[in-house]
C-alpha positions in Angstrom: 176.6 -30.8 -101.1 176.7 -35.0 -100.9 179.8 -35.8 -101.9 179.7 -40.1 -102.6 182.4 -42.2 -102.1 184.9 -43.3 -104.8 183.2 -47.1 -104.6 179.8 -47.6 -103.2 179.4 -50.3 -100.4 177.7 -53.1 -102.0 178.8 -56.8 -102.2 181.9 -57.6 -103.3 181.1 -58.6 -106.7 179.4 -54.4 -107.5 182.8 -53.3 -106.3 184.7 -55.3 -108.3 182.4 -54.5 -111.1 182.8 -50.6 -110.3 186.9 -50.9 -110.3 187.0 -52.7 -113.4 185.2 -49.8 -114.8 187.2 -47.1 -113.6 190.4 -49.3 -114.7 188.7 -49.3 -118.1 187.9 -46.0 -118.2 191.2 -45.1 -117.6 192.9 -47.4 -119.7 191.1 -45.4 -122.9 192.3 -41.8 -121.3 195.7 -43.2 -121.4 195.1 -44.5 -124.6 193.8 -41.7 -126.2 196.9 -39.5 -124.4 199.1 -41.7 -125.8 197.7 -41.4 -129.4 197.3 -37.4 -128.9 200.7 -37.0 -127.7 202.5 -39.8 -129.2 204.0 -41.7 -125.9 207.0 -44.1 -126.4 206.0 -47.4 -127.0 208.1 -48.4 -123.7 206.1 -45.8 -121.5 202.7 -46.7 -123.2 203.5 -50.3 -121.5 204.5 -49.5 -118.7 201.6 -47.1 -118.1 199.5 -50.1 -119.1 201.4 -52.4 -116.7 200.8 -50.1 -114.0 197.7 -49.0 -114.3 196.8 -53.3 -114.3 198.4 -54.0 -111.3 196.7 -51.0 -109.4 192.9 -52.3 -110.2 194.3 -55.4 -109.0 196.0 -53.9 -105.5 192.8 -51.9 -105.5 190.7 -55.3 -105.7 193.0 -56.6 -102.8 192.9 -53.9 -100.3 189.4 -54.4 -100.2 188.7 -57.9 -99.7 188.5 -59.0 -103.3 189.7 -62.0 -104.9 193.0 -60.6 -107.8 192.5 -62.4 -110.9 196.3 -63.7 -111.4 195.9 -63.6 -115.1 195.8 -59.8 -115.0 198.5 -59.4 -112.5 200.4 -61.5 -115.0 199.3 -59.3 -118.0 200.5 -56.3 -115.5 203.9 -57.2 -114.8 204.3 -58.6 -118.5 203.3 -55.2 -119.6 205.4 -52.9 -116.9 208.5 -55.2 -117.4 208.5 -55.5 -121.2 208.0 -51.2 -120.9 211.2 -50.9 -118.7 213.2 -53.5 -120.4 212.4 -51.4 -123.3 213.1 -48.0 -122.1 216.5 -49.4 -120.3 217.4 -50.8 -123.9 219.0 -54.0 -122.5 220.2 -56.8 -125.4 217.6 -59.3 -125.4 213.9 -58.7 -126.3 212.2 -59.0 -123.0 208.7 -57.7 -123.8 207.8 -59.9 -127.0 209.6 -63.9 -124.9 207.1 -62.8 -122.2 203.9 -62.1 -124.1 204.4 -65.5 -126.0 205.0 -66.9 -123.3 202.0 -65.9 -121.1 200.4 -66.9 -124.5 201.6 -70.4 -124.3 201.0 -70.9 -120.5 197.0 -69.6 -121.2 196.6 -72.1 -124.4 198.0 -75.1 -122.2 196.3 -74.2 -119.4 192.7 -74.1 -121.3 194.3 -77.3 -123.3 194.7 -79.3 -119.7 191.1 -77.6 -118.5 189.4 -78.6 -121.6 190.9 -82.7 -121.2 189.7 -82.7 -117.5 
């Protein structure tokens, strides 16, 4: 039997290609778990948040550059999830997503006047 390895060993930019695909493809099983089962909002983020910042840790541990916007999505996600699930005062989740959504218009704003 040839058993192949998880990611073949191309250049760096098929592997990355290859993770992205398994992080996609595993976003829409967690989706679709999340719909069949109906998961908490707070744990359907935090899966989210994790499952982000583990194709990104996967990208590192092999040599390949992390894209910091999806490490930011990642610990957005995980962080709104918990503060969520922990039920603490202040909305955590929604301050964070607007303002990642700020930083990204500003920052294509000050790319776009360069």
């Amino acid at each position: 039997m040839n058993s192949q390895p998880a990611f073949n060993r191309g250049s760096s930019t098929e592997i990355a290609g290859q993770i992205d695909a398994v992080a996609w493809a595993v976003f829409f099983i967690w989706v679709g778990i999340a719909m069949l089962v109906p998961v908490p909002w707070e744990w359907f983020l935090m899966g989210v948040g994790i499952l982000i910042l583990a194709a990104e840790y996967a990208r590192w541990q092999m040599g390949i550059r992390i894209e910091g916007f999806w490490v930011a999505c990642g610990v957005v996600c995980f962080a709104g999830g918990l503060w969520a699930l922990l039920n603490l005062p202040w909305p955590l989740a929604p301050i964070l997503i607007i303002g990642l959504g700020v930083w990204l218009l500003a920052k294509i704003i000050v790319d776009a006047n360069r």
